[in-house]
N, C-alpha and C positions, 0 to 999 in steps of 0.2 A: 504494500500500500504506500503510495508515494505523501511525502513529508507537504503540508501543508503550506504554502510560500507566505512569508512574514507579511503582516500589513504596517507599512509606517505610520505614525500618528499625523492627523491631518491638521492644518495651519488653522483652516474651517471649524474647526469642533470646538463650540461656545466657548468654552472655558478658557482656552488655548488662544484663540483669537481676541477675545478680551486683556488677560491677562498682556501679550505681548502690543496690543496697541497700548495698554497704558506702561509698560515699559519702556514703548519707545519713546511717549510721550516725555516720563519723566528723563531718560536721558538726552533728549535733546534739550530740557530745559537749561540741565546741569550743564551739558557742552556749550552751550551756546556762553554762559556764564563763563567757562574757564578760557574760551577761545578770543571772547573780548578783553578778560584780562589780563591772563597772560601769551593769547597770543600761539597754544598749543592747544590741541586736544586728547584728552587721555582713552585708553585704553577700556572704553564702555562694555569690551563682550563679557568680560570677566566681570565686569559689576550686575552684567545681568545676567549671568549665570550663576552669580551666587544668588542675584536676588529669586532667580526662579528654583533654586537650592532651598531658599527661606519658606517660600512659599509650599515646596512641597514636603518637608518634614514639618511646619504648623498649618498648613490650610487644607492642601486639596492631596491625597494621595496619586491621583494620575499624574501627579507634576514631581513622581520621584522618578518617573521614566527619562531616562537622559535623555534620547532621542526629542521630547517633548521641553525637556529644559534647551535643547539648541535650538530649541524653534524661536523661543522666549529669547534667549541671548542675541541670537541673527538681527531681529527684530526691533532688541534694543538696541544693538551696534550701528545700524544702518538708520534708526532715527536718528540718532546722536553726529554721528559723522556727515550725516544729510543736512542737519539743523546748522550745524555748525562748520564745516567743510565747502559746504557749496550755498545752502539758503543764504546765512545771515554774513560771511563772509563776503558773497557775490553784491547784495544788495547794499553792505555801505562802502561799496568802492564811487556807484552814484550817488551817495549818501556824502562821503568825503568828497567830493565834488561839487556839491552843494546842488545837484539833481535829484532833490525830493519825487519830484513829479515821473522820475523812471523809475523810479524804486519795485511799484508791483509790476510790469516789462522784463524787469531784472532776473525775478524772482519764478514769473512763469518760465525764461529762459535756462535758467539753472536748473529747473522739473523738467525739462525734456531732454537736460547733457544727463542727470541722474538716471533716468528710466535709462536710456541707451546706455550706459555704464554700466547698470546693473544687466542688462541683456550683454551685453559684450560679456563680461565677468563670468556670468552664469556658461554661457555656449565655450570659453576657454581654457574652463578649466579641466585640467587632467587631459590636456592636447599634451603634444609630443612638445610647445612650448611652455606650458604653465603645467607640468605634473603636480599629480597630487601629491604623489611622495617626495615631493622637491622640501624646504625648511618651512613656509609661514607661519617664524615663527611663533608671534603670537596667538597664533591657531591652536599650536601645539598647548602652549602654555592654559588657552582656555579647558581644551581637553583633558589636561590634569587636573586641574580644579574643578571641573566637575565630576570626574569617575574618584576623585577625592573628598569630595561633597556627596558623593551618594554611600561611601563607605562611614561618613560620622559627619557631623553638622560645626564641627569648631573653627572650623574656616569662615563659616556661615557667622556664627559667633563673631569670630576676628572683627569682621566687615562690619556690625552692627555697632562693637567697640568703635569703630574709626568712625562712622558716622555721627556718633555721637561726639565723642572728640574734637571730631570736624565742623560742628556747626557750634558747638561752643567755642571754639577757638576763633570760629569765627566772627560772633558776638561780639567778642574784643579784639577784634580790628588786626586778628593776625591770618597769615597768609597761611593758610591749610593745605588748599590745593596744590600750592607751590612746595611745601615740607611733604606731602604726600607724591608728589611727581619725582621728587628731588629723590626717594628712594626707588624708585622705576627707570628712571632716564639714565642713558649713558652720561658716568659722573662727568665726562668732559665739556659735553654739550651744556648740563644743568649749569656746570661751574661761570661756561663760558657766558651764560643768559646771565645768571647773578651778577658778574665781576658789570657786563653792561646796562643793567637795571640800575648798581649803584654808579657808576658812572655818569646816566642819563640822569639821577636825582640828587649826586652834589655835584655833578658840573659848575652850577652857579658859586658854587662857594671854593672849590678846588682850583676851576681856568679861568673864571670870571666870565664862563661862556654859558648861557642859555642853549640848551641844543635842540630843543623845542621850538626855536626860532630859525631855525637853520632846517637847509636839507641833510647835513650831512649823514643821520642816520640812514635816508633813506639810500643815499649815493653807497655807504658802508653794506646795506645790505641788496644793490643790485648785483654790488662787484664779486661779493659772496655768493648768490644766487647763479649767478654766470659760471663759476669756477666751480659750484655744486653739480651743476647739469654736465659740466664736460666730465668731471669724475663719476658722473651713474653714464656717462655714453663711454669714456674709459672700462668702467665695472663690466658693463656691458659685451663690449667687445672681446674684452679677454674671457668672459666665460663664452664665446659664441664658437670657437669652435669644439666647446664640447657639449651645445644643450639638445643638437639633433640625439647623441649617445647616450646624454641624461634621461632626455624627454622618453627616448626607446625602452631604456633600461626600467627608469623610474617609474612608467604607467605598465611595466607587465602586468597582465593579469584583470586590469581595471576595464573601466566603460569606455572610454573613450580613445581608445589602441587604433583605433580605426581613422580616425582623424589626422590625417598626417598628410605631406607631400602636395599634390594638389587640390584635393580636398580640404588640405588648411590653408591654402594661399586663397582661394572660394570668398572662403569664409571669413578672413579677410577684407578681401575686397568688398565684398557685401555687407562688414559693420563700417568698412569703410565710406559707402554709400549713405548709411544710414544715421553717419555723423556729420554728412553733409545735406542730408533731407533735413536733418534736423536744424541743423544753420539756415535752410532756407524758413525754415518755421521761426523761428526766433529774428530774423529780417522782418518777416509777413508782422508777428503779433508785438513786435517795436516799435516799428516804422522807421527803421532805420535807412530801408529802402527812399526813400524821402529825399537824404543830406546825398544820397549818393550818384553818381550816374551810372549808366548803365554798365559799363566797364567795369569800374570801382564795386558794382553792388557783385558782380560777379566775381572777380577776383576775390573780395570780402568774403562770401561765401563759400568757395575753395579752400582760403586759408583755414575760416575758421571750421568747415570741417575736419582738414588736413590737421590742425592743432589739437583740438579735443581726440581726435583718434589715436594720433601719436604720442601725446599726453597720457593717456589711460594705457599704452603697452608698455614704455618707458618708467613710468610709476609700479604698474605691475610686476613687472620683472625684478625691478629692485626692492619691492614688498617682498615678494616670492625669497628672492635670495638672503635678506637681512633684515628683514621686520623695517626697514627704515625705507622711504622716499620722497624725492626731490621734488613735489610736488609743486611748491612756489619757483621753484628755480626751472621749472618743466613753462612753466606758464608764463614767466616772466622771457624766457627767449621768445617766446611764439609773439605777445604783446609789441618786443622791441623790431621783432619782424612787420608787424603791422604797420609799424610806424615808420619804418623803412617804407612800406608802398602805398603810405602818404594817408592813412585812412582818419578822417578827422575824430573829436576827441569822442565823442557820443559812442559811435559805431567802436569805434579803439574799447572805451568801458564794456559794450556787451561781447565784446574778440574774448575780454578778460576776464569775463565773469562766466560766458561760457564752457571755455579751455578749465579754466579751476574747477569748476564744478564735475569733472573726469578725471579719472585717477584717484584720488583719496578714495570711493566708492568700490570702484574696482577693485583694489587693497584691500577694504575693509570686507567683500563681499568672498574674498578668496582665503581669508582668514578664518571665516565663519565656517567656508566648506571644508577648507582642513580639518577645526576642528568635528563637523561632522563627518567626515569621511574616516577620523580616527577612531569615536567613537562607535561607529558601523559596524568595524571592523576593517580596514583601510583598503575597501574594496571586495571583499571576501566573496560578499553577496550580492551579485553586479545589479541584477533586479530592485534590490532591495537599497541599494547604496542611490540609483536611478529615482529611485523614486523618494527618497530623503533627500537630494541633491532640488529638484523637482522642489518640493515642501520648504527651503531654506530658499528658495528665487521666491517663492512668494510673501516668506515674511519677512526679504529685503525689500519687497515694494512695497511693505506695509506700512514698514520701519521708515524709507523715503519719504509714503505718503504725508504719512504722519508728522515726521520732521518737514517738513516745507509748510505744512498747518502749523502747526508751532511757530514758525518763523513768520509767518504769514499774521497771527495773533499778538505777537509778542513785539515785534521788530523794533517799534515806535517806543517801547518800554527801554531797552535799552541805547537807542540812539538818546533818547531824551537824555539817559543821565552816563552820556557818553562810552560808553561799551561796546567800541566798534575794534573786531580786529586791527593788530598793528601790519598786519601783509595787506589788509583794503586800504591804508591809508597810503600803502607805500606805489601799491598798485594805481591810484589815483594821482599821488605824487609825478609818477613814472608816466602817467598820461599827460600832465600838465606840462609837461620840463618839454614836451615837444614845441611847443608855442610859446615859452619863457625861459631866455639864454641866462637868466641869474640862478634859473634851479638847476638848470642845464653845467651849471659853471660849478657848484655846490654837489653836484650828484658827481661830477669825476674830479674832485679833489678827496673825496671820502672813498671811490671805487677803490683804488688801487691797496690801500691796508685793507678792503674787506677783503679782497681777492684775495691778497696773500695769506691773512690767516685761517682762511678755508683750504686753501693748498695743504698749508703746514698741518692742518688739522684731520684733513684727510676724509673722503665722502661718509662714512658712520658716524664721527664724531658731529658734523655741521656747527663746527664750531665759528666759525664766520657769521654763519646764517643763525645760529641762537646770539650770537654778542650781538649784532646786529638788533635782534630782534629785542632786548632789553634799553639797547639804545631809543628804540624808540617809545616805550613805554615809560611814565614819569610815576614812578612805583618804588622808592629806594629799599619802603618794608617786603617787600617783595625780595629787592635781592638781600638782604641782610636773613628771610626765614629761608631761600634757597640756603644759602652758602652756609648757615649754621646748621642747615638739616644733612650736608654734605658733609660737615665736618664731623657729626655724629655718625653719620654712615661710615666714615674714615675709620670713625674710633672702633665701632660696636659690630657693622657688619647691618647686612640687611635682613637677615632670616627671624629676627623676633617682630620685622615691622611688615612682613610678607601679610596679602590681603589687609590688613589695618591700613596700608595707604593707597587703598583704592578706595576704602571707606574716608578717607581725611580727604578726599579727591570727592567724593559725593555728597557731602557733610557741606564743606563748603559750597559748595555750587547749588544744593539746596536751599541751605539757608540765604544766600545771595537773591537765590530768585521765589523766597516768599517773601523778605524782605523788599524787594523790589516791586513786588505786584501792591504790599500796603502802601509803598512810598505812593506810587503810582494812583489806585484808588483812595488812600485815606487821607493824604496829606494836600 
């Protein structure tokens, strides 16, 4: 009598579909919080994989099935990195522009680079170029904590510690989020964000320079951004003559062995298409067609397919291989491209807001299927893995939907009390300096030391691109609880503070954004 074939749990079944839109809800609330402030996003699978960890040793017993907790985690990860990656990033680069009136333009256009992202994402993975058994990392990392959450709940525990933690600390005006990242983040990168937080908040007192009045942060972190992209096309190339042998090696045995040769070049060229259908949608529902001629609207449109496409493989790839990618330094060449063929500033912001809004996505969607592919069984059950594969594409466009409602509810809350990423403003920056030779003169007296110390620091570290990124931020408590949380890390090690600072990471960003909604209605 032949063996019954598994059914995976469906995204659809009330409890599940519930449960995961208000996770992703609340995590995009908290990303959007931490990406205004300081400028990064953290690592949400693991926070909603514990929280669906919580949920199922106190609420609902069908949510101790792992399978059912990745659907929950997917769902948070991809609101969160939606909300805050492509929603609320994309919309105040018009927003630093002082173009209120593009803002919802912006923001339909970043929903349609997300959907194609997450379809690219979904159709690539476990090809002969993105195998499943390749590192994402973070995927892995999800996957242990929860086949570690289903054998005892003290993990689960940890993360409630840190929340609590985390929103009292943040009560009193200390930086949570930042002490919780600082033991997650490569200690190079965190060091290098602190040393330029405090930099950018005693400048006044130390060179008698306001740098808040200056471009040079932003010029500090093009020149970084530039020298970031050449080392993930360096990283790149040198692993390229062996990912045909990975790719072959790596997917034995799994779903998608078939996909290879001409068949992936196909396929391809047909997301390739489909990033360019998209750019003509995003022209259509902006009216950018308008400023342009007909040359110009066409050429426009080539690029900015050409860029979001190429954007989401070059991000991917370097997700795949190191948990880390170049995302602003991927978007910021494709932009200074733009501006090379001549495309005025309007049209230039939606080139920019579309291109960003791919790749972080794709990342975050490849992570998620790691860690379900590991939890599966890494392939074992091709049917079975197909249709969990299947089930994780749907509650990344939940997670999407839902983060762009978020953003879409919220936006005005935090532009009001200034909470705009430091890459939209530099993004904006970078668009202005084409028609003003005094930004223009200020962004390449700062390029050249950002360059350099992204060289010396080498593509993992982005330590160019984090000092940069603190320069621009006027937060000196910020780098004073980085670097003090660094220097505990030095002392002590991280394994007593493992999960506790993913909770000091949601504690804050909590507390931030109830705090924010009374400021907003009560005050």
């Amino acid at each position: 009598m032949s063996k019954e074939p598994r059914q995976h749990p469906r995204l659809l079944e009330p409890a599940t579909l519930v449960t995961s839109a208000l996770m992703a809800a609340l995590s995009a609330v908290i990303c959007m919080q931490i990406i205004g402030r300081i400028g990064v996003t953290p690592n949400t699978s693991i926070i909603g994989a514990l929280m669906a960890l919580i949920i199922g040793k106190l609420l609902f017993k069908s949510f101790r099935n792992l399978d059912r907790q990745n659907l929950v985690q997917t769902a948070a990860s991809g609101g969160g990195f939606t909300a805050a990656n492509a929603g609320l990033l994309s919309v105040a680069i018009v927003f630093a522009m002082g173009r209120t009136d593009l803002v919802i333009p912006m923001l339909a256009g970043a929903a349609i680079a997300v959907i194609l992202d997450v379809w690219l994402g979904y159709k690539m993975f476990d090809t002969a170029l993105f195998p499943a058994a390749n590192p994402w990392p973070p995927g892995i990392a999800t996957a242990r904590v929860l086949e570690a959450g289903d054998e005892g709940g003290r993990k689960a525990w940890r993360l409630v510690q840190g929340i609590a933690v985390g929103a009292v600390g943040t009560h009193f005006k200390l930086p949570m989020a930042g002490i919780g990242i600082a033991f997650i983040a490569n200690i190079f990168a965190i060091t290098a964000l602190g040393v330029g937080l405090l930099i950018r908040g005693y400048a006044p007192q130390w060179f008698g320079l306001d740098l808040g009045k200056t471009y040079y942060p932003q010029g500090f972190m093009i020149g970084a951004g530039i020298v970031q992209l050449v080392q993930a096309i360096l990283m790149l190339l040198n692993r390229g003559r062996k990912v045909a042998e990975e790719g072959e090696a790596a997917t034995g045995g799994t779903v998608r062995m078939e996909l290879g040769g001409t068949e992936q070049r196909k396929q391809y060229a047909k997301h390739w298409l489909y990033f360019t259908l998209g750019a003509v949608a995003v022209a259509a529902i902006t009216g950018i067609w308008a400023q342009l001629g007909v040359g110009q609207l066409v050429m426009w449109i080539i690029w900015a397919g050409f860029s979001a496409f190429i954007s989401s493989i070059i991000v991917g790839m370097c997700a795949m291989h190191s948990g880390w990618f170049p995302a602003f330094a991927v978007t910021v060449i494709f932009l200074l491209g733009g501006m090379a063929l001549g495309f005025p500033a309007v049209p230039l912001a939606f080139l920019t807001g579309y291109t960003a809004s791919t790749g972080p996505i794709f990342a975050d969607l490849g992570y998620d299927l790691k860690t379900g592919w590991l939890i599966r069984g890494s392939g074992a059950d091709s049917q079975y893995e197909l249709q969990g594969r299947k089930q994780q594409f749907y509650a990344e466009i939940l997670g999407a939907a839902v983060g762009i409602l978020v953003v879409l509810a919220f936006f005005q809350m935090h532009f009001d009390q200034n909470i705009i990423p430091p890459i939209s403003k530099v993004f904006a920056t970078t668009i202005k300096a084409g028609a003003n030779p005094d930004v223009v003169r200020h962004v390449m007296y700062a390029f050249l030391p950002g360059a350099i110390l992204q060289f010396i620091g080498g593509p993992s570290r982005a330590m160019g691109v984090l000092f940069a990124t603190g320069l621009l931020i006027n937060s000196p408590i910020y780098g004073i609880g980085l670097l003090g949380a660094v220097a505990v890390r030095l002392a002590t090690g991280t394994k007593w503070m493992e999960i506790r600072e993913a909770g000091l990471i949601a504690g804050d960003g909590l507390y931030g954004f109830v705090n924010s909604v009374i400021r907003a209605f009560f005050s």
